[in-house]
N, C-alpha and C positions, 0 to 999 in steps of 0.2 A: 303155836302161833308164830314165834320166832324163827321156828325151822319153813315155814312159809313163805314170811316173809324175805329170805333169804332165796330161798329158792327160785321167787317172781324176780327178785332182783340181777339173779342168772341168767332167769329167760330174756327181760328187758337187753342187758348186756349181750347176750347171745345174736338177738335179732338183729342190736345195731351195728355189732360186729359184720357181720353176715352182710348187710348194704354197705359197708365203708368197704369190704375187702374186693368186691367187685367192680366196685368205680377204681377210676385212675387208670395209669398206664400199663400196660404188661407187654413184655418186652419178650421174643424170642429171635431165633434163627435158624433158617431155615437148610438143610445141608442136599445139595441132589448132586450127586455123579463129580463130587469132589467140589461144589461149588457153594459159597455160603451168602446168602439173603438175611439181610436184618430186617423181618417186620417186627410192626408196634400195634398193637390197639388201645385207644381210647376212648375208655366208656365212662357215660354219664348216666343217673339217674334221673328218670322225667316222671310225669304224673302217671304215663302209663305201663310204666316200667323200666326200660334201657336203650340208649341211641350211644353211636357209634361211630370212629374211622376208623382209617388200618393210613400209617404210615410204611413205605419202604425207603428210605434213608439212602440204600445203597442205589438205588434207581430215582433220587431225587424227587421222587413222588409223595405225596402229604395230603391229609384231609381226605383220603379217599373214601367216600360215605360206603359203610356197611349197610346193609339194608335191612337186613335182620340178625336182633341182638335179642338171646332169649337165657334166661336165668331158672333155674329149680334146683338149687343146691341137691348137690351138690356140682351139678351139669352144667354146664355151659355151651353158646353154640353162638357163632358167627358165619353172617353168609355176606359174600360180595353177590351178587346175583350178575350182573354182568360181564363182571371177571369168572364166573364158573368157578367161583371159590367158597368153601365150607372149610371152617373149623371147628371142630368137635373137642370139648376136653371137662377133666373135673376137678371141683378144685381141693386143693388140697393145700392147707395152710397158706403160706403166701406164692405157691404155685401151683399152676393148671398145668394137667399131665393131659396131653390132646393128639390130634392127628390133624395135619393141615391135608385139605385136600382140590386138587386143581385137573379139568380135562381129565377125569374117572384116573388120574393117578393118587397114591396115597402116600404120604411122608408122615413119622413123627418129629413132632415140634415139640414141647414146652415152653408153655412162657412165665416170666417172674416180674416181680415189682424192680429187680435192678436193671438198669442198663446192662444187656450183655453185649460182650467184646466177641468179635468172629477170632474165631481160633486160628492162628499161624500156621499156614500153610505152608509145610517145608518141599523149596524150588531149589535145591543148593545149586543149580548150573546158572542161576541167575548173576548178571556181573551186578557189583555194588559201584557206585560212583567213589571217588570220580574217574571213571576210563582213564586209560593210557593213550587214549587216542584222541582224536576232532569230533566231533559230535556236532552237528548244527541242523538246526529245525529251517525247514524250508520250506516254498510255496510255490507251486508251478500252475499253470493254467492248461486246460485241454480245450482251447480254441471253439474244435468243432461243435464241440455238446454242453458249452456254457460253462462248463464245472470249474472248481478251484480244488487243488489237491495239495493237503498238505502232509508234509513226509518228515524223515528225518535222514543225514545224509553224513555218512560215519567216514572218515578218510585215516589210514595210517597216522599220518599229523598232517600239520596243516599247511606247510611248503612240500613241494614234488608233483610228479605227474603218475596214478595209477590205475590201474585196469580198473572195473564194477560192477558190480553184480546189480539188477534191481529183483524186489523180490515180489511176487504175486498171490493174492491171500487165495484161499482156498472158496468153496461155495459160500452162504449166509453173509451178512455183515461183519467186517473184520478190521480193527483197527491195524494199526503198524504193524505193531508187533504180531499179528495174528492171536489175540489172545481168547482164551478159551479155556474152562474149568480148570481157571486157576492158575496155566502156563499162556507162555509169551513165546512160543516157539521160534517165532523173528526176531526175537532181542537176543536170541542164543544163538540164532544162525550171524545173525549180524556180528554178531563180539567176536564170533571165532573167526570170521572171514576176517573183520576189519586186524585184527590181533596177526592174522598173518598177511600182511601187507595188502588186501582187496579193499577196495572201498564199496558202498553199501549203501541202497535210494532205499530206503523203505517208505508205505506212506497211508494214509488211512482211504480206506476204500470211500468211494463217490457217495456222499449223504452219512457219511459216517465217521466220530471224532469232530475231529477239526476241517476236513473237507466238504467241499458243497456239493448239491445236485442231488438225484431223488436214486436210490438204491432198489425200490423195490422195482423201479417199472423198466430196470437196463438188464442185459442180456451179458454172453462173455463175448460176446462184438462189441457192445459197446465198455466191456471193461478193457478190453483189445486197443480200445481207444488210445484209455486212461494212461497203459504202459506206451505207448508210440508217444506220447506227449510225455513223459518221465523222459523218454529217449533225446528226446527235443531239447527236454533241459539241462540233461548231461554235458549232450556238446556243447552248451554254454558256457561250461565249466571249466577253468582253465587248470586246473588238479587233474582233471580224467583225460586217459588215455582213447583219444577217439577211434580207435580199430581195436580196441581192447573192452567193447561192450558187453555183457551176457545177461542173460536172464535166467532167475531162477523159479520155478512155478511150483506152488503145492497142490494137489487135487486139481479142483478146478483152474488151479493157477498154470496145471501142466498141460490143462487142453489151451490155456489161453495164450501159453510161451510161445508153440508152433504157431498159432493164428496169426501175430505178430513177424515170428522169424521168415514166415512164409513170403511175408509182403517187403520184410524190410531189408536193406545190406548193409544198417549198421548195426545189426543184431550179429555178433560174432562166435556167441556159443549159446545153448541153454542147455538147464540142468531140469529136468520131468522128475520133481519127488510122487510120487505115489501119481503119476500122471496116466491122464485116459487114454486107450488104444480102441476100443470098442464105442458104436454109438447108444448114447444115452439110456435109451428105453432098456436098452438090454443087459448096461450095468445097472441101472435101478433095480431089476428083477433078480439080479443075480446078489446085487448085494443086501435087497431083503429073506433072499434066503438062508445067504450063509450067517448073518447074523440073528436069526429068529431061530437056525438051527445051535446057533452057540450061547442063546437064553434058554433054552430047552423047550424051544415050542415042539408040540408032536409033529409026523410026519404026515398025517392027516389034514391038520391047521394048515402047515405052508403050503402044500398043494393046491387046497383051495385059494388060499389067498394070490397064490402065483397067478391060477387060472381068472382072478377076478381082475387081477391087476393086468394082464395081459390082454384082457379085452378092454379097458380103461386107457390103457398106452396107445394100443394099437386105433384108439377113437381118434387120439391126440395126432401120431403120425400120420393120417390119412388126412385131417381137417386142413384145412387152409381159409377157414370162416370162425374168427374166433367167437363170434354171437351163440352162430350155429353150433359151434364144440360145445360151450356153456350148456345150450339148451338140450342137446343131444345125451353129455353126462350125466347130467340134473337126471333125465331120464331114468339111465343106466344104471344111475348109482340106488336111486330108487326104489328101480327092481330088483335089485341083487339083494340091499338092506328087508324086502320082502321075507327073504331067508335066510335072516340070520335073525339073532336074539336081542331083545334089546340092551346086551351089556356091550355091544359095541357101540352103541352112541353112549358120550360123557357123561354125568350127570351135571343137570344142570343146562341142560340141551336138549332142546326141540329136535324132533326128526328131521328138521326143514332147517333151521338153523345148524346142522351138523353137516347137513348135502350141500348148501349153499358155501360152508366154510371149505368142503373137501375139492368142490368144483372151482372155487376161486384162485385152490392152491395148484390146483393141475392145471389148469388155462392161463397161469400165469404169465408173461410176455420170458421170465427167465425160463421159467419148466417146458414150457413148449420149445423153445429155444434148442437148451438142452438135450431132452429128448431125441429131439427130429436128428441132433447135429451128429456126424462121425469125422471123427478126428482123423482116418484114413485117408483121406483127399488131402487133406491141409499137410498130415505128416511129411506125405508123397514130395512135397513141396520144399520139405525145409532143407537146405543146403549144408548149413553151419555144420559145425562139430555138434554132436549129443550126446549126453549121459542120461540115463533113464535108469533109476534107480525104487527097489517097492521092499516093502518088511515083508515078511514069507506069511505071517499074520495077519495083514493089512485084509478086513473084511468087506472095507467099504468100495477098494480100486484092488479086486484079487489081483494078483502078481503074474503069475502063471498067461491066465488069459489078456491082459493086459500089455506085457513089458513085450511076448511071442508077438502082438499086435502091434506096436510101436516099431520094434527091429525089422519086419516084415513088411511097412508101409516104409521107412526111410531107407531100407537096402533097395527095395523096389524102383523108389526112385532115383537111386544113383548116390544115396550120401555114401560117404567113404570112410568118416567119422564117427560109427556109432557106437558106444560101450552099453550093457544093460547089466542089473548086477540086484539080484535077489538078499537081502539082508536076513538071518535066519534069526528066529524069534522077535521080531519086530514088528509093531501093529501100523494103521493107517497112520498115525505122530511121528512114528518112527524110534517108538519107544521099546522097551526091554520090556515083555508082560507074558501071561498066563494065556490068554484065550486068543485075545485079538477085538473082542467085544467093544465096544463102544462106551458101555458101562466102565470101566474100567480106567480108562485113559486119567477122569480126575483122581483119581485115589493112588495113581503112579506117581511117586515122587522126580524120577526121570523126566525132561522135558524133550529133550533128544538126545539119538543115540551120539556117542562121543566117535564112535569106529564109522559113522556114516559123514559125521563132520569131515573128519579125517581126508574118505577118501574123496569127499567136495572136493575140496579144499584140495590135496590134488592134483586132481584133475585139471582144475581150473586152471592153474600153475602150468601144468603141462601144455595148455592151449592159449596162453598169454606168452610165454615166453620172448 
């Protein structure tokens, strides 16, 4: 009888164990392609079993209702239903060993009862305050399109008169510093130029940071704007040298340097990091291949995809009806998904919800844009001195076809000024790495190459004199 009672008194204890260890908060982090996310869940017990949020902390977001919270020890499961998020996990003492999962990708996560700290991510090229030099946050206006931009504006020190560079973020939303899994590649271009006598407008792209205006619905005309008005406020500046202007463009910052040099004559030099020679449609296809062929997709997979994606562009290039484009792909895309499986749509996604989200993104007033545009005409145009510089790995702006296109369109037109210069083992960052993949980039400690600083740097010198 003793040994019974003992034993119910286990079970009692067991069970309540088992409800307390599931409530509360559990805390993990999420790690992808060198980047770390702090979510949280918080669960409660109700009459009909478990309700739920998910906080992210690192994206300022809170209370965001789970929709479904389900418990059978030792299983757990969290779904977002409109974020297409599932987590799976089980538990095990005071942590759940799980898989977050988002858009049919898969990470593992664990989460614990402690607060976890994101792990230090080593940038050593990163400068520590306080600089050697001027540093000051500024604010300029681009008149035509309403917007307010604000930047930060680095000078040697803070008496003199010196040349400057302004810098141009790449595609996506990009703050100053152009920051991205984890590096700040504009705060390293900046420190070394400002450190050798240049001074430096960096600034948060339109709708993004500290700047105003809407990001998703402008083009690189209208980001073409943003730098003609950077320009604007230079000359205001009684430190900068006004015939001593340049720009310097990353990616899409180097189709958007010529757009500007083309129209302007106080643009005095630019520098094309990893910048476009070829139009759009045709780097998109090229750069989905060589990077599908350096994840190791088969040779069977990319061809198809090339062949689907080339009649999806080729809808885009010929429309001048953005209605009709929508309705025309909606189509297209439709039938092609006809024949394919259904592990290409998410989970977590409708058929329809997956064709509406892909037609939104290809019809988009930037992607159309893009697409259609070639940087040939506009190069043809630029007078200035150029440097046009690409990593021999660069998967996203290949070098080869790209840099032969830049040199080709501004000899053509008469520039007399042109240097172009392949960096060997360097990806689209212009980092030291292994493949060139895109995967890759957050897990490099390197933020930029030191030998591509260098011969900015320069160059620049050479054409300031």
């Amino acid at each position: 009888m003793k040994n019974f009672i003992i034993l119910l008194v286990t079970l009692i204890t067991t069970l309540t164990s088992t409800a307390q260890d599931i409530t509360g908060q559990w805390n993990g982090v999420l790690k992808v392609q060198g980047t770390q996310l702090r979510l949280v869940f918080n669960v409660k017990q109700t009459k009909n079993g478990f309700s739920s949020t998910m906080d992210s902390p690192d994206q300022g977001a809170n209370g965001i209702p789970v929709t479904i919270t389900t418990f059978e020890n030792p299983k757990i499961k969290f779904e977002v239903t409109n974020a297409r998020i599932e987590y799976d996990g089980e538990l095990s003492g005071d942590e759940i060993i799980g898989t977050f999962k988002q858009g049919g990708q898969e990470f593992p996560m664990n989460l614990s009862r402690e607060a976890i700290k994101k792990e230090i991510v080593k940038r050593p090229q990163e400068p520590i305050k306080p600089y050697p030099y001027y540093s000051e946050d500024v604010v300029f206006e681009n008149t035509k399109a309403n917007v307010s931009l604000s930047g930060t504006l680095t000078l040697p020190k803070k008496g003199g008169i010196f040349p400057v560079v302004i810098l141009i973020t790449g595609s996506g939303p990009q703050n100053r510093d152009e920051e991205l899994l984890g590096h700040k590649p504009f705060l390293i271009i900046s420190d070394y130029l400002t450190k050798n006598d240049i001074a430096v407008l960096r600034y948060d792209d339109r709708g993004v940071g500290q700047s105003t205006g809407d990001f998703k619905t402008a083009t690189s005309a209208d980001f073409a704007t943003d730098v003609e008005s950077a320009i604007a406020y230079l000359k205001t500046r009684k430190e900068i040298k006004k015939n001593n202007i340049g720009l310097i463009g990353h990616s899409e910052g180097g189709l958007i340097a010529p757009i500007v040099a083309s129209k302007s004559k106080d643009v005095n030099f630019i520098v094309l990091l990893a910048g476009t020679g070829i139009q759009g449609d045709k780097l998109l296809l090229l750069q989905q291949e060589l990077i599908a062929k350096a994840n190791g997709v088969s040779e069977a997979e990319i061809e198809k995809t090339i062949q689907n994606n080339s009649k999806v562009f080729e809808m885009v290039i010929k429309s001048n009806d953005n209605q009709k484009l929508k309705t025309d792909l909606t189509n297209l895309l439709n039938e092609l998904l006809e024949h394919e499986s259904k592990d290409e749509i998410p989970n977590g996604m409708t058929k329809k919800e997956f064709v509406s989200m892909q037609v939104n993104q290809i019809a988009s007033p930037w992607m159309v844009y893009f697409m259609k545009f070639n940087p040939i005409t506009t190069l043809e145009q630029v007078t200035c001195p150029v440097l046009a510089v690409n990593g021999e790995k660069d998967l996203q702006v290949p070098p080869k076809e790209n840099l032969i296109a830049i040199k080709n369109a501004l000899t053509k037109g008469g520039n007399k000024i042109v240097t172009t210069k392949e960096f060997p083992n360097l990806n689209h960052l212009f980092q030291e790495c292994e493949t060139g993949s895109p995967n890759e980039y957050g897990t490099i400690e390197q933020t930029f190459s030191p030998i591509v600083l260098e011969e900015i740097t320069k160059w620049i010198k050479t054409q300031t004199k």
